[in-house]
N, C-alpha and C positions, 0 to 999 in steps of 0.2 A: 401581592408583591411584598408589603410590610410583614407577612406573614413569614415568608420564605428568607428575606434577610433577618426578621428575629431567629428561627431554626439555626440560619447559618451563624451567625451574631452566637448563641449561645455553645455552638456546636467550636465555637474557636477557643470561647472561652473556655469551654467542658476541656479541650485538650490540651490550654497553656495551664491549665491548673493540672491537669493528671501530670506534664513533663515537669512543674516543676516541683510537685508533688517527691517525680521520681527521682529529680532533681537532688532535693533536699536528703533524700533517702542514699545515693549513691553517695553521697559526700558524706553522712553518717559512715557507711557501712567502708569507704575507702580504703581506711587505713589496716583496719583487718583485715581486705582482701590483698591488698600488697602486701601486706606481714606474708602472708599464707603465700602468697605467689614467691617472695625471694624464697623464703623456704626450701621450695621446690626446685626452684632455675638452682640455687645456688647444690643441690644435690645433684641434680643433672651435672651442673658444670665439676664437680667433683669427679663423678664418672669418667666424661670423655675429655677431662685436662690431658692426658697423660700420665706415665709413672714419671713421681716427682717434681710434679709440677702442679701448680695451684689458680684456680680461678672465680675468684669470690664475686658477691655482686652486692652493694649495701645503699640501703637508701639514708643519702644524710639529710635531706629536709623535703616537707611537704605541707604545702599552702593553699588551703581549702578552702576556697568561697560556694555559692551555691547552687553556681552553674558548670563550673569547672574549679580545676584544684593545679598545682604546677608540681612539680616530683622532681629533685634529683637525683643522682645514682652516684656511685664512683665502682666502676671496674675493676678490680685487683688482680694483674695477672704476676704471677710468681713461678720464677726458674723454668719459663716455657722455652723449648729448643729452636732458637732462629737460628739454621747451619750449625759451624760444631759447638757455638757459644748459649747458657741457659741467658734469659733475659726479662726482666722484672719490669713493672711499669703500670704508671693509672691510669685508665680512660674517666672523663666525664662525660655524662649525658643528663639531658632535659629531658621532661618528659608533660607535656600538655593536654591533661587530662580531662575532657569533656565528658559531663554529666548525662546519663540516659534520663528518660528511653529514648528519647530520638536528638544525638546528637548534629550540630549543623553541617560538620563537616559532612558525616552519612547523609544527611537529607542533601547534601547539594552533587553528590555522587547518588543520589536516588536509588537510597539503598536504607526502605521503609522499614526495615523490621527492627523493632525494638529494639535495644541491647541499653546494658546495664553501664559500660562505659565506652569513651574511644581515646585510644593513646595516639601521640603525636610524639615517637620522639625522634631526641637528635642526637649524634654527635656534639660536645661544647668544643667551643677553640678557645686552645691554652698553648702555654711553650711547645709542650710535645704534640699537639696536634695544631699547631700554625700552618705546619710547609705542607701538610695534607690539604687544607680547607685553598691555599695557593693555589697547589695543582688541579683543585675543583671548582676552579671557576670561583671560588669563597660561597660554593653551596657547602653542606655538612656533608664532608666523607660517605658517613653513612647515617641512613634515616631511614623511618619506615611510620607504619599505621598498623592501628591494633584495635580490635574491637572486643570487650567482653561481653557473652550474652549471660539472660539471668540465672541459664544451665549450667553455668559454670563453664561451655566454651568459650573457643578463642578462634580470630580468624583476624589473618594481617596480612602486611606487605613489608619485605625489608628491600630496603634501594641502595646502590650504593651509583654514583651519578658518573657521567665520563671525564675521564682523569688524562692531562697530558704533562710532561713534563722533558724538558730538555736541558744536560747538563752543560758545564760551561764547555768539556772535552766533545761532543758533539754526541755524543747517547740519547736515545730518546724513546721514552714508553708513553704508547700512547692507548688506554682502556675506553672501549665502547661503556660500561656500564655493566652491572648486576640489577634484576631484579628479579625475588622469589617471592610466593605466595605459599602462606601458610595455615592450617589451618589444625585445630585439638578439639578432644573431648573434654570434659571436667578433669582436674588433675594429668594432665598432660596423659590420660592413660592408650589414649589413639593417636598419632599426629599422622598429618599427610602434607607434602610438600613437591613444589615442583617450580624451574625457574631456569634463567639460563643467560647468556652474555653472549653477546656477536661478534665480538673480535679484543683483543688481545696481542700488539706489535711492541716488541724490545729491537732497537737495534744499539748493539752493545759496541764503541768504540775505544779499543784499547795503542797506545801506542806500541806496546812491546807485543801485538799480536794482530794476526787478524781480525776485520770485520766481522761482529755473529750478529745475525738477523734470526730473532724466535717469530713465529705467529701462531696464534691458535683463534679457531673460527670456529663458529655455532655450538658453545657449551650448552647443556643443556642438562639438567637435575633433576627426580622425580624421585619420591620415596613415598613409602607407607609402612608406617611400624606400629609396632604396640608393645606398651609395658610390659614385662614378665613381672612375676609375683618378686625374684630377686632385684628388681630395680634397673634394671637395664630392658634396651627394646630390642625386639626381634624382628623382621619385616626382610622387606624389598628395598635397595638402595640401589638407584641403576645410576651413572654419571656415560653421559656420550660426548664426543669432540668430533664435528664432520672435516674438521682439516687441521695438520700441523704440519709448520714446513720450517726449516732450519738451513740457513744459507750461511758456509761456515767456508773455510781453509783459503787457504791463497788465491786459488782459482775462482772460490767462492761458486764452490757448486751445491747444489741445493737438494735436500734430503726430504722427501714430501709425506706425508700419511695420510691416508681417509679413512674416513669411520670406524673409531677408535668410541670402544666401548669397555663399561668396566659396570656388568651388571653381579650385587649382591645379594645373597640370600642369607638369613638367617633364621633358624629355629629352635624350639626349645619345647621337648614333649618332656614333661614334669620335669625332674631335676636332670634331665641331661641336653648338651649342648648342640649342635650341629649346624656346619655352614655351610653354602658354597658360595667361589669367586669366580669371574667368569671375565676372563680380559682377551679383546680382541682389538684386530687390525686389518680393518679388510683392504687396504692397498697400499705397498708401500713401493716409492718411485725415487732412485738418484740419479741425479746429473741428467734428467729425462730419459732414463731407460729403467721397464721395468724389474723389480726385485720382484715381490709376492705376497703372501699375505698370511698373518700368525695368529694363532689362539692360543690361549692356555687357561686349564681350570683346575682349581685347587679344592681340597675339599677336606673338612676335618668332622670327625662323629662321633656320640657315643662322648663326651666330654662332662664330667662330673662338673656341676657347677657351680654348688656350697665347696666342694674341696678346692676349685679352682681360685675362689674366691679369696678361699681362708691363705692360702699361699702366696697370693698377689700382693695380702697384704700383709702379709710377713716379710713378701720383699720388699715394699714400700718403707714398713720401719726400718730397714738398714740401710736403705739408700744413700742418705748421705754416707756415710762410712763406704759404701762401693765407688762413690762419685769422686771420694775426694783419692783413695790409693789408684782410680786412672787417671786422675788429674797428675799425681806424682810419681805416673808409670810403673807405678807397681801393679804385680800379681795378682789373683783375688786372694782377698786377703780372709785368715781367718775370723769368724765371727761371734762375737760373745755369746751366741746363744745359751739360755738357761736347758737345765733338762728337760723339762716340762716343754720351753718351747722347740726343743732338736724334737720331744716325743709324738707333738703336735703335729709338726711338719711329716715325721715319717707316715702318721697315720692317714696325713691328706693325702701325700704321693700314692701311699698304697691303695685309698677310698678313690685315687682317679683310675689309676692302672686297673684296679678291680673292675671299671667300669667298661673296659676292652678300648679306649678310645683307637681311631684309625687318623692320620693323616696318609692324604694322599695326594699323588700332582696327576689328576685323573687323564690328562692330554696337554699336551705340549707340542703341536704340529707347526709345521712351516710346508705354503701350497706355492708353486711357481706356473709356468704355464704348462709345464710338460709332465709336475709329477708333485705326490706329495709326501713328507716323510712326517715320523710320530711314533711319541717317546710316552711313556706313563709308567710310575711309581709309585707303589705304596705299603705303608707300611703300619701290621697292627700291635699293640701292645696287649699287657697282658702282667696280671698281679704275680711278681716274686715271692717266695717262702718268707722270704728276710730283705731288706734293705742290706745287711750287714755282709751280707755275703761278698767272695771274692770278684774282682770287677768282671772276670769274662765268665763265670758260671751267672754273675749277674744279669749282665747283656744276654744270655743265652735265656735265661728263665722271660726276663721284661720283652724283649722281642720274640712274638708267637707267629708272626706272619710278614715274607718281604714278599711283595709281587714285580715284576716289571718285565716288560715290551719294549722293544725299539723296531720299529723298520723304516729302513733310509731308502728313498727312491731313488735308483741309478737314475734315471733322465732330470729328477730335480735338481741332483749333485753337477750333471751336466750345464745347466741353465746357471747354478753360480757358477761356475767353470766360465761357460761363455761369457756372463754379466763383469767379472773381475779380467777378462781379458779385453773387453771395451773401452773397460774404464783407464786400462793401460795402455792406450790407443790402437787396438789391431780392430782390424774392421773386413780382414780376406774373409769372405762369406765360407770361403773349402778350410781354412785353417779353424777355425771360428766351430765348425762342424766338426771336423777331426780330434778339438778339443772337448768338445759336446760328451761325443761318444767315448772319450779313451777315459775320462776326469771317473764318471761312474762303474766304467768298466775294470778299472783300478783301483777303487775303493772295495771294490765286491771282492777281486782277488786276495788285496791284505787281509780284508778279513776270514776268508776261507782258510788259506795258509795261517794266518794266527790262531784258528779255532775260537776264533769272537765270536763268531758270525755262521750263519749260513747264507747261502743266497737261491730265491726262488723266485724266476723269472727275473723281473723286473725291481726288484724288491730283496736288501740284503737285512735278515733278520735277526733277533738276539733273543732271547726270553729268559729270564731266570726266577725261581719261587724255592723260599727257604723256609721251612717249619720243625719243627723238631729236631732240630741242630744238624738236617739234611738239607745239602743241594741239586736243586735240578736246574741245570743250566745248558741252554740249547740241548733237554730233553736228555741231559747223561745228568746219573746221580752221583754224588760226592759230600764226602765229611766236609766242613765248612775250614779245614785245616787243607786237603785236598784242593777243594776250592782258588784258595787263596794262593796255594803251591800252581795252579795253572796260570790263575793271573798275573804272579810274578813273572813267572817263565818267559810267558806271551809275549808282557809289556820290555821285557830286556830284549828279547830276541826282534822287537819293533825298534828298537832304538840304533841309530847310525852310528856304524864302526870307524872307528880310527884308521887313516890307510897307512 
């Protein structure tokens, strides 16, 4: 028995000497590692600030003892766009840094595995963050946990807590909470993230207007990205919403949505760019009758990304000068550029167009119960001789390819036909039908008689593809001058006559 408590007896002491061994070590090695880490955050936050906007991160003091150390920050946000106004301003935060390998706070979450530090920070309350820490109960806004391992990852938690607040006029927002988990490789060069909030209610009291009631219910976040060699990440970024409902107008009839998604892709095969966006709405419901349900996907390729770069921040250095002649409703205005930099910029444009980029709006559908209709556009570019060239021999050479589709369902057209005659109070089941039928069946005629459109079956169609300064439209060919001489014609001869 003396035997097995000395074993254990030495075995406690073997591991408060290794922690504070490690102890000793991470409070050495701290400061350098935070140097390196703003470093980093603070070129990230450069990246995804915005154009013209700035968001630094600086540590002004830090207090090292040998089991932990205390960190503060100040945030610097500059000329970010809240609505139509830029707006400036500092956060503080704390930061409660416990000493590896095995911090307490980890060991009382039973969470064994070594690491090199653990962050605790907060949110500080000051003037500008008083009426926030109010409405939270006087927890901190926002806070989280953070672990470094000795790999140079990282893996945390940001929280931000449930927030209520009511104004004196009778308004009232009231937030379930945020929390995400997040976790990297050494140098932020992998992150993966995912998180989500339960609910989200504004109800908005205005004297000079209606009641508006927002809700939105089960957010949910999930990403996975990785550094490109240009400093930016490429990945998976999906955001879900299982309900938003909007109870708005006099009547105060309510506008409903379910499963509303907005999944992101991006990629980058060596120097060139490519994304897709992918937003849908699988149910949309007012006034308790239903609407239908909408998708659309965008999608851009083939994006040179050293020229795109070098351009973005060409227009960054003139930005104020753009900022302040809309602020004084002027024009754009002329800009001083040097030759060198006018010679710069034409050689980006031409090094992206060189590179054939495509945007396109790959689908754009809306389904109802009885039918569905769908739209798609796109369009490729393509290197000009010259930049200097005349503006429409311009456009001619830079655009090498337009595509696009439309077919509109006659019974869909009917279904909003019936839906806007509900909501106007008719409710005769034979009038209601008669409407059904005639709403689509009249859409197909105009466009026959206009020459828009064809119509097959069920289904009134359009197609047009422009290359080589030819059109093909609804499958007849025409100079792009021809072209534009039938659209005029069409659209005047659609317009109502004076009696």
């Amino acid at each position: 028995m003396k035997k097995t408590v000395g074993v254990l007896s030495g075995l406690v002491v073997a591991v408060a000497a290794v922690c504070t061994a490690g102890a000793w070590y991470t409070g050495k090695q701290l400061p350098e590692v935070l140097k390196q880490a703003l470093v980093q955050a603070n070129a990230q936050l450069q990246q995804s600030a915005g154009v013209g906007a700035s968001v630094t991160l600086e540590l002004t003091s830090l207090e090292s003892h040998l089991y932990s150390s205390t960190a503060h920050y100040r945030v610097k946000v500059k000329d970010v766009m809240v609505g139509d106004e830029p707006q400036s301003f500092e956060l503080g935060f704390v930061d409660r840094i416990e000493h590896g390998p095995l911090p307490w706070s980890r060991l009382k979450a039973l969470k064994l595995m070594p690491v090199m530090a653990a962050s605790n920070y907060a949110l500080e309350k000051d003037a500008l963050t008083a009426e926030w820490f109010a409405i939270s109960g006087d927890v901190a806004p926002v806070y989280g946990q953070n672990s470094l391992g000795y790999d140079g990852s990282t893996d945390g938690t940001l929280i931000m807590p449930p927030m209520e607040v009511t104004e004196a006029g009778g308004s009232r927002i009231k937030f379930s909470g945020l929390e995400i988990q997040a976790s990297g490789t050494k140098d932020a060069e992998q992150i993966k993230f995912s998180g989500g909030s339960a609910n989200l209610s504004l109800d908005l009291v205005d004297a000079d207007s209606a009641p508006l009631k927002l809700e939105f219910k089960g957010l949910n976040l999930v990403g996975d990205m990785s550094k490109t060699d240009f400093g930016f990440y490429v990945g998976t970024m999906n955001m879900g919403l299982g309900e938003v409902s909007a109870t708005l107008g006099e009547q105060q009839k309510v506008l409903l949505m379910k499963h509303l998604e907005q999944n992101n892709e991006y990629r980058a095969d060596g120097s060139k760019f490519s994304g897709t966006m992918v937003y849908k709405v699988g149910d949309i419901n007012f006034d308790g009758k239903p609407v239908g349900a909408g998708e659309m996907t965008w999608s851009v390729k083939n994006i040179d990304i050293p020229a795109t770069q070098a351009l973005v921040a060409l227009y960054q250095g003139y930005l104020p000068q753009l900022q302040e002649a809309s602020a004084q409703g002027e024009g754009m205005p002329a800009l001083p550029m040097s030759e060198a930099e006018t010679a710069q910029m034409h050689a980006n444009l031409q090094q992206v167009l060189a590179g054939k980029p495509q945007i396109a709006l790959d689908n754009f559908s809306f389904k109802t119960a009885n039918g569905e209709s769908r739209f798609s556009l796109s369009v490729d570019l393509t290197k000009p001789a010259s930049l200097e060239l005349p503006a429409d021999e311009l456009y001619r050479q830079i655009v090498a390819q337009v595509q696009s589709k439309v077919s509109l369902s006659k019974p869909m057209i009917g279904d909003l036909a019936v839906l806007q005659a509900r909501l106007e109070g008719q409710s005769d089941a034979q009038v209601l039908a008669q409407q059904a039928s005639q709403a689509g069946e009249m859409v197909g005629m105009m466009a026959q008689q206009s020459q828009m459109a064809t119509v097959k079956g069920n289904d009134i169609l359009a197609s047009l593809h422009y290359a080589d300064g030819m059109v093909e439209f609804n499958g007849q060919k025409m100079t792009v001058e021809q072209f534009a001489s039938l659209i005029q014609a069409n659209l005047g001869a659609m317009q109502p006559t004076e009696g």
